[in-house]
C-alpha positions as CSV (number, residue, x, y, z in Angstrom):
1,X,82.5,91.7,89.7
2,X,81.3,95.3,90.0
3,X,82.3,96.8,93.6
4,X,78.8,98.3,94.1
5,X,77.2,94.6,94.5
6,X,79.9,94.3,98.3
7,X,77.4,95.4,100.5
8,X,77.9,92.3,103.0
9,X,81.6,93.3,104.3
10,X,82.0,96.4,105.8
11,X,84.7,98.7,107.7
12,X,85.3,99.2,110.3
13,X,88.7,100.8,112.9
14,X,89.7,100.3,115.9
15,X,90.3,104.3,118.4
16,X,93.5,103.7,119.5
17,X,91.8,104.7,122.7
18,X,89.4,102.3,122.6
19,X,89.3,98.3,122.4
20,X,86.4,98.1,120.3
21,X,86.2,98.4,116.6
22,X,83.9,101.2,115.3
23,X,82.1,100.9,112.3
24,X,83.3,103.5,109.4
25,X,81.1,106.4,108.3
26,X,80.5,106.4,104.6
27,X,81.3,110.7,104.8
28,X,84.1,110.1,106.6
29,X,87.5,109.3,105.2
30,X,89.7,106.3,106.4
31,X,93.0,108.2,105.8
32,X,92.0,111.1,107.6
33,X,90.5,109.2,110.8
34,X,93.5,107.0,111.5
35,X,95.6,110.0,110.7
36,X,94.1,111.7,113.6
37,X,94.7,108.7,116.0
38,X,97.7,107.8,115.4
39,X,99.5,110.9,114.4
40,X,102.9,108.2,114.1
41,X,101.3,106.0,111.2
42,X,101.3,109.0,109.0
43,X,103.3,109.1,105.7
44,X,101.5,112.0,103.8
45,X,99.0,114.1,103.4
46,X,97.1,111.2,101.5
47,X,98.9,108.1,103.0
48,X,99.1,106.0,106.1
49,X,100.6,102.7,107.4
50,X,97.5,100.3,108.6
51,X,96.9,97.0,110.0
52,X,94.1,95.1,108.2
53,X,92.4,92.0,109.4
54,X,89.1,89.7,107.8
55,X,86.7,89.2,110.6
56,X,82.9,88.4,111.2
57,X,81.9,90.1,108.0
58,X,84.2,92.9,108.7
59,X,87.4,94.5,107.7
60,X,89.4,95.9,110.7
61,X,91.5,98.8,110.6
62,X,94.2,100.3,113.3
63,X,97.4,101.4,112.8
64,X,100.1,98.8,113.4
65,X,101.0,99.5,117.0
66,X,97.4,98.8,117.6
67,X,97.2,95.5,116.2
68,X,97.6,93.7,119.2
69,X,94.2,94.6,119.8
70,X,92.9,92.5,116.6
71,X,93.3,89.3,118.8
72,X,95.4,86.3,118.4
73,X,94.2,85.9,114.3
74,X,96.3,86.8,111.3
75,X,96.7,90.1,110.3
76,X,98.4,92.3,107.5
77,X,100.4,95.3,107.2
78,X,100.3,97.8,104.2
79,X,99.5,101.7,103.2
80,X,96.5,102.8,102.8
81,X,96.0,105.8,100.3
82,X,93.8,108.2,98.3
83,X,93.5,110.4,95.8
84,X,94.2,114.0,96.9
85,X,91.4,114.9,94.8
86,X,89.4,112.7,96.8
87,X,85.6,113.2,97.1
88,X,85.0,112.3,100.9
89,X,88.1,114.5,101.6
90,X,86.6,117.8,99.7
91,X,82.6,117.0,101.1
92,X,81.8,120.7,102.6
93,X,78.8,120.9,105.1
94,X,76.5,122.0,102.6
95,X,77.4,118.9,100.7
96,X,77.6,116.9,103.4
97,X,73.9,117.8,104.5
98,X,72.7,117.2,101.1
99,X,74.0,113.5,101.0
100,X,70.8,111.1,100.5
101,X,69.9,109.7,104.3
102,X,70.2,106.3,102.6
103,X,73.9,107.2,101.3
104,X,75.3,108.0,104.5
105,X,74.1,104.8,105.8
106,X,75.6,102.7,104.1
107,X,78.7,102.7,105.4
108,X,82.3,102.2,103.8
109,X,82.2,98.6,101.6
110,X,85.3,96.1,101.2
111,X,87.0,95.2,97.5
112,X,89.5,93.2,96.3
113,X,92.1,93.5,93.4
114,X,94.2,91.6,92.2
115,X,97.5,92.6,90.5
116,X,98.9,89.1,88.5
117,X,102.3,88.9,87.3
118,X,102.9,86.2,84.7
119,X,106.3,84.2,85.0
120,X,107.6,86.5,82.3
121,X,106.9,89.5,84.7
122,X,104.0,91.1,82.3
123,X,101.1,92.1,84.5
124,X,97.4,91.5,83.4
125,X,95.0,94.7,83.4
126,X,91.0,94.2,82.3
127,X,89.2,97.0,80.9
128,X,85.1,97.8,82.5
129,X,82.7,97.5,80.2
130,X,80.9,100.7,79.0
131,X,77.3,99.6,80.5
132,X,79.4,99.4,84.0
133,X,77.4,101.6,86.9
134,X,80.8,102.6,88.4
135,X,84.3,103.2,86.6
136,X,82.7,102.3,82.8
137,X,85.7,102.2,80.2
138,X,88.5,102.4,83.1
139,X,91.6,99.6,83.4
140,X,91.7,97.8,86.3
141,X,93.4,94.3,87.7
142,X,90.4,91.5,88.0
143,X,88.2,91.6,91.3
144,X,85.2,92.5,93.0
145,X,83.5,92.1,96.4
146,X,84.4,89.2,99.1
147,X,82.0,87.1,100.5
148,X,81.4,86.1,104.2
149,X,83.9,83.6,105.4
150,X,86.3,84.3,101.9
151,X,90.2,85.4,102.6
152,X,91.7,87.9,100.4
153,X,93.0,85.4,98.3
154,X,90.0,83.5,97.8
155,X,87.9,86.0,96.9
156,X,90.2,87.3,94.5
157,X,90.4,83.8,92.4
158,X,86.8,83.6,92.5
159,X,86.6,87.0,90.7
160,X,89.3,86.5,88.4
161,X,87.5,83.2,87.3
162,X,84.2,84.6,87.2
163,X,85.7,88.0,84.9
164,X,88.3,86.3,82.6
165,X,87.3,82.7,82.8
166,X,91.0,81.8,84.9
167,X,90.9,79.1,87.1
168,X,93.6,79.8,89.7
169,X,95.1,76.7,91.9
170,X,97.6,78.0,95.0
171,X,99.6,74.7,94.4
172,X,99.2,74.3,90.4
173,X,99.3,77.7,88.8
174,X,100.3,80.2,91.6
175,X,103.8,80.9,92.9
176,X,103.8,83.7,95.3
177,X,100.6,85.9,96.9
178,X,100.9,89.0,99.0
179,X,99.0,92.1,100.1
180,X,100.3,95.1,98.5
181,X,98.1,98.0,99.7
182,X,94.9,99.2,100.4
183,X,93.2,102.1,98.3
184,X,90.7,104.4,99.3
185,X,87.7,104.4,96.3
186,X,85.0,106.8,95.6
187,X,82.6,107.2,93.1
188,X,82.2,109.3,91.4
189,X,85.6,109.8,91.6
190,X,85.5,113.4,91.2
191,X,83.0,116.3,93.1
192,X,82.5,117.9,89.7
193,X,80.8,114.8,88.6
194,X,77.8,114.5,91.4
195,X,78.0,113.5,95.4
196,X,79.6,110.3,96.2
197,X,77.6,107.4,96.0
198,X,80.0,104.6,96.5
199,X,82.6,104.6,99.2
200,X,85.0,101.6,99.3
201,X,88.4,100.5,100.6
202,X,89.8,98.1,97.9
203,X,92.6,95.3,99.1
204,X,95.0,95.2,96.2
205,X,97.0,91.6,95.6
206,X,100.3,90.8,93.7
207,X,100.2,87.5,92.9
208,X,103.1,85.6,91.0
209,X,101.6,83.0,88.3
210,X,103.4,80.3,87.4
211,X,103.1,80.4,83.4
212,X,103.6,83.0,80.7
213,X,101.3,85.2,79.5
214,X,100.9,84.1,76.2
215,X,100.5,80.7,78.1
216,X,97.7,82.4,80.3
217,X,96.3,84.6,76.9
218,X,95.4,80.8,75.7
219,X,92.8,80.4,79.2
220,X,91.3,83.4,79.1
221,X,87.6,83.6,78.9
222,X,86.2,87.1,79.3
223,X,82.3,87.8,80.8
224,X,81.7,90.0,78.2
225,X,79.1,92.3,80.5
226,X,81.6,93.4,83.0
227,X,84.8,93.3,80.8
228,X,85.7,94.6,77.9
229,X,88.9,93.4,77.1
230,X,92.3,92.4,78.4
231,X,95.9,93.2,78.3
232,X,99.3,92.6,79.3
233,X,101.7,95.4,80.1
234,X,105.5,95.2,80.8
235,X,107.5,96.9,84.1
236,X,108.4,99.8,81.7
237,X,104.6,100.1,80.4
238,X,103.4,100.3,84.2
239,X,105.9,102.5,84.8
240,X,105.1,105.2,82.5
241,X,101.4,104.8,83.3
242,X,102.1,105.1,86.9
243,X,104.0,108.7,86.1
244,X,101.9,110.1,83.7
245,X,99.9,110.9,87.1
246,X,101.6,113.9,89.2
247,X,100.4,112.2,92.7
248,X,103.0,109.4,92.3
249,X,107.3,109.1,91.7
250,X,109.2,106.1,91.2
251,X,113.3,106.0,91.8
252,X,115.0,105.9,87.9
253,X,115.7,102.3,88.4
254,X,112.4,101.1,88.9
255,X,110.7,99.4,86.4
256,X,113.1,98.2,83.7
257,X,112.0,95.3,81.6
258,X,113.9,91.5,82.1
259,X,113.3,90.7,78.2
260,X,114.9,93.5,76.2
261,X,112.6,92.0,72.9
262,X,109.1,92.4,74.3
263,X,109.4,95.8,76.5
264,X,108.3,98.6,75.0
265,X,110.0,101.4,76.6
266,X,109.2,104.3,74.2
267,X,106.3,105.4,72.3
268,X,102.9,104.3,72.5
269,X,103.0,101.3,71.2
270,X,100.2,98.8,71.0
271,X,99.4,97.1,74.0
272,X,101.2,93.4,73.5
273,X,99.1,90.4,74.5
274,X,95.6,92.0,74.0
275,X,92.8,89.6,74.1
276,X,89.4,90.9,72.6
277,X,86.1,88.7,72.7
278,X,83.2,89.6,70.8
279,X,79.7,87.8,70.9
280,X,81.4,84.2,71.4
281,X,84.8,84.5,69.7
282,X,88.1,85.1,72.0
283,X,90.6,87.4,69.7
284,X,94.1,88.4,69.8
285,X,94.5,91.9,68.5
286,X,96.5,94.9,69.7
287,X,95.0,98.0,71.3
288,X,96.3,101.1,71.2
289,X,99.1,102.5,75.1
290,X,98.0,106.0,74.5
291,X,94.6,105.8,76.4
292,X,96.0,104.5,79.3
293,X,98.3,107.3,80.3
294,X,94.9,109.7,80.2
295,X,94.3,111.8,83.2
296,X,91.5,113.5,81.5
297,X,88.5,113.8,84.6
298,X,85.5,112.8,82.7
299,X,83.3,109.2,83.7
300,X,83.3,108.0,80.4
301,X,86.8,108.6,79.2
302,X,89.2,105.3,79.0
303,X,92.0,105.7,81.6
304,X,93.8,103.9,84.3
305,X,91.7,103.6,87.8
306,X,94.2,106.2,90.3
307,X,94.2,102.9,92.4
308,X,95.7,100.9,89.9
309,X,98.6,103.1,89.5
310,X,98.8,103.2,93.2
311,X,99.3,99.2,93.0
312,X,101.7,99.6,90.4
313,X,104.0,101.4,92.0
314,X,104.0,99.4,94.6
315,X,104.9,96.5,92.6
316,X,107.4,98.4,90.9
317,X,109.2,99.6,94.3
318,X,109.1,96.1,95.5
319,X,109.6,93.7,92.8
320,X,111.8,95.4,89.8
321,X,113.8,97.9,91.7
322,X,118.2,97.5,90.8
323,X,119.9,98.3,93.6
């Protein structure tokens, strides 16, 4: 589902000198204001360590020696990053000023991605459609908005279903779900390319299915005006897509491939798993690695979303690192 339609959940943080959350300015970045109040939470220039909660329509932000003050519910811990060519980051007063009244009001909206593994460790990336408003032609994992009352989780199965036709049962199909960070989304994603419009943090999932993915390939049902294909990469595909981007390093022993007959660790090889539907037929066909290790900065130009990457390497660090 497109981000631009989560206009219902919004962001907010809570001062560390204050008990009360505060609603999030759409010119203001995230990074840089819990940066400033808790100086300790700060692991670069572009990153932080937060504590996210889900509550009354809002996300709440603090660091995590602040999220006592989030009540007695559930909350998560994770980084939350940007670009460092990030739009809100770079706004000068001039462009500030020039900012459409209606723009600034809106606030910063809430997203979810998920990041699914398949049993055989391949992880499933969709491709926007071209007519997309926001991020046309760029891979992403499934996901969308969440609506009031939704979890993380559920939002992200109803996404996934409603994108690439997946049903996802917790007890049936799904093995293991946790947050794995939070990304801080603008678009356009570049000043050269207009004023922001859109401002959104986007929860990012990893969650373990229980089959393969030629099992899963078999399910898979795409909505064709949202997404324009699908594919499967393996550890060593995500990791050369996550350093083909300067902002990111992974240790050497990240990222190296379980099944020795299905990783593709050199070359651009075709994509393996590839499912293409056109009109009202579903096709297996291969598409071509090369794109996705573009850093080219132009709308229209098939890449990797910087988020994605940033969720990659998270999964990488966590999940496929040999000690």
């Amino acid at each position: 589902m497109e981000m631009a339609k989560s206009l219902k959940l919004l962001v907010h943080h809570i001062p560390k000198s204050s008990e009360a959350c505060v609603a999030a300015k759409f010119s203001e970045s995230l990074v840089d204001i819990l940066q400033q109040e808790n100086v300790g939470s700060m692991l670069s220039e572009n990153e932080v360590k937060v504590s996210c909660h889900l509550s009354k329509n809002r996300l709440v932000l603090s660091a995590p020696s602040e999220s006592k003050k989030l009540s007695t519910e559930s909350h998560s811990c994770g980084i939350l990053a940007r670009p460092p060519f990030c739009p809100i980051k770079q706004l000068d007063k001039n462009q500030l000023l020039n900012l459409s009244p209606q723009t600034r009001l809106r606030g910063v909206n809430v997203g979810v991605a998920m990041l699914f593994e398949s049993a055989d460790n391949n992880i499933l990336l969709t491709k926007r459609a071209s007519n997309m408003r926001t991020f046309p032609n760029v891979w992403v994992p499934p996901g969308g908005h969440i609506d009031p009352g939704e979890t993380f989780e559920e939002a992200a199965f109803r996404e996934a279903h409603e994108e690439i036709g997946i049903s996802f049962n917790p007890v049936n199909t799904i093995s293991e779900s946790r947050l794995l960070g939070l990304w801080e989304s603008v678009f356009p994603p570049w000043l050269m390319s207009g004023l922001p419009k859109r401002h959104h943090v986007v929860i990012y999932l990893h969650v373990k299915g229980k089959q393969t993915a030629q099992e899963v390939n078999s399910l898979i049902n795409l909505q064709q005006n949202e997404v324009a294909c699908s594919a499967w990469i393996c550890p060593c595909q995500a990791k050369r897509i996550v350093q083909s981007d300067p902002q990111f390093s992974l240790d050497k022993d990240c990222g190296q491939c379980n099944d020795t007959n299905t990783c593709h660790r050199t070359g651009d090889s075709d994509l393996c798993g590839t499912v293409v539907q056109t009109e009202q037929t579903v096709q297996t066909t291969s598409i071509p690695f090369k794109p996705m290790l573009s850093m080219i900065k132009e709308n229209m130009r098939e890449r990797v979303s910087t988020g994605t990457k940033f969720a990659l390497k998270l999964w990488l660090e966590t999940a496929f690192k040999t000690n």
